[in-house]
KEMAR-80019 format. One record per residue (C-alpha): residue number from 1; x, y, z negated. Coordinates in steps of 0.02 Angstrom, whole numbers, plus 50000, padded with zeros to 5 digits. Layout:
N
> num	c1	c2	c3
> NUM	X	Y	Z
...
***
This chain:
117
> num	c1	c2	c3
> 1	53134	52585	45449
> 2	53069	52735	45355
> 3	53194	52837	45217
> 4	53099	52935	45106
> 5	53198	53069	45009
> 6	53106	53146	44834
> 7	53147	53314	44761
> 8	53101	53419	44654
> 9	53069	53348	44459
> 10	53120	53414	44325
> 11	53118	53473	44114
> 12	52950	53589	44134
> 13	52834	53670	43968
> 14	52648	53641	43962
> 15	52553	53744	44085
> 16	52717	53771	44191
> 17	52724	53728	44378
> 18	52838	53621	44473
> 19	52847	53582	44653
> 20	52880	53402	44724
> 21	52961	53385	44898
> 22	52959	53186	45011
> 23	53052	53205	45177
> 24	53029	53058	45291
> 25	53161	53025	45424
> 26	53195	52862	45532
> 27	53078	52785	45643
> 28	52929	52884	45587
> 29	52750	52849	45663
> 30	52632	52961	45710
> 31	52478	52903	45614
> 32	52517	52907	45454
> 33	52488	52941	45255
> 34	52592	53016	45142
> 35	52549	53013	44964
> 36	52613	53025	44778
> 37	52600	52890	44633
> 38	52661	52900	44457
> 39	52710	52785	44321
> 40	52765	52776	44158
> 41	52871	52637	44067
> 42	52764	52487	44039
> 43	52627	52523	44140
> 44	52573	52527	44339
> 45	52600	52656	44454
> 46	52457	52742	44488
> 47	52398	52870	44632
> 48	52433	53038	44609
> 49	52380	53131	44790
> 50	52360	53063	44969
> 51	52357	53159	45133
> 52	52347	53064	45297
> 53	52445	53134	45451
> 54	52260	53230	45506
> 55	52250	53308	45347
> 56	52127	53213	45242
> 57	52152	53228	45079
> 58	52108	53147	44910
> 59	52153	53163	44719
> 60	52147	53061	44551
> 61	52030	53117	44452
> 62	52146	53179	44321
> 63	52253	53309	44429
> 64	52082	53371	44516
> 65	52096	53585	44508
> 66	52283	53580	44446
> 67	52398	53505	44581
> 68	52384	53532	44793
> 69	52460	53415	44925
> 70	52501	53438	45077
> 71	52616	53408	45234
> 72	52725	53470	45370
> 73	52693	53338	45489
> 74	52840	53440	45608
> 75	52971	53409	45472
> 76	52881	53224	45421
> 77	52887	53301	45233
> 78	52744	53320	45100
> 79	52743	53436	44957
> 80	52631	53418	44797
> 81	52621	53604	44707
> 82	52580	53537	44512
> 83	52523	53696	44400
> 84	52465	53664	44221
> 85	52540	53526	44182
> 86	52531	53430	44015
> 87	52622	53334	43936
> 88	52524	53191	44001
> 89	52575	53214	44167
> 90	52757	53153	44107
> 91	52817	53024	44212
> 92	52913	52946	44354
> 93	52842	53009	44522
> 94	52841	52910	44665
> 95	52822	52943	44863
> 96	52753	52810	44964
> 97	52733	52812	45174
> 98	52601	52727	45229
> 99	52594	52653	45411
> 100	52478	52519	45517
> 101	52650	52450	45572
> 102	52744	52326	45464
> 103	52798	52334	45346
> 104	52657	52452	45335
> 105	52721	52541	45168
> 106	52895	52629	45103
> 107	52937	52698	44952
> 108	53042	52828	44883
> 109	53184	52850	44747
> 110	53060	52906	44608
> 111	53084	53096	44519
> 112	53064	53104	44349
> 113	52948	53262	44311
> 114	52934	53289	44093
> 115	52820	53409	44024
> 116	52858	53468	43833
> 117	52726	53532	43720
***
C-alpha cells in the first residue's frame, strides 16, 4: 500500500500563489507518476498536472504558463507551484499515485485551495 499525504491549500486572492505538497510513503515503486486532479461539487475530477518518476511532464490546458509540477523522487513527494490563480481554479485538489502494480492507483485526502476575487 501507498499513503499519500496533501498539503498546502488554502484562502488565497486572485493572482496570489500557493504551493501544493503530496508525500508518498509505504511500499513505493520505482516507476511511477505522480500527478494532481481537481474537482468541484457536482462535477468530475479532472487533471490538473502529471509528472512520471523520469520527469515527463504534462498540463491541462487551463493551468498552461501559471502553475509548475514537479518531484523529489528521493523524498517520493511532488510539489505543484500555482501563481495567478483565479477564482476559477477554486476547488478540491486531489493527489493521485500512479503504479503498473495493483492496485495500480492511490489517492490522497484532497486540499481545498479557494481563490477570492
Amino acid at each position: 500500500q501507498v499513503q499519500l499525504v496533501e498539503s498546502g491549500g488554502g484562502l488565497v486572492q486572485a493572482g496570489g500563489s500557493l504551493r501544493l505538497s503530496c508525500a508518498a510513503s509505504g511500499n513505493t515503486f520505482s516507476i511511477n507518476v505522480m500527478g494532481w486532479y481537481r474537482q468541484v461539487p457536482g462535477k468530475q475530477r479532472d487533471v490538473v498536472a502529471t509528472i512520471s518518476s523520469g520527469g515527463s511532464v504534462d498540463y491541462a490546458d487551463s493551468v498552461k504558463g501559471r502553475f509548475t509540477i514537479s518531484r523529489d523522487n528521493a523524498k517520493d513527494t511532488v510539489y505543484l507551484q500555482m501563481n495567478g490563480l483565479k477564482p476559477e481554479d477554486t476547488a478540491i485538489y486531489y493527489c493521485r499515485y500512479s503504479t503498473t502494480t495493483y492496485p495500480y492507483d492511490y489517492w490522497g485526502q484532497g486540499t481545498q485551495v479557494t481563490v477570492s476575487s
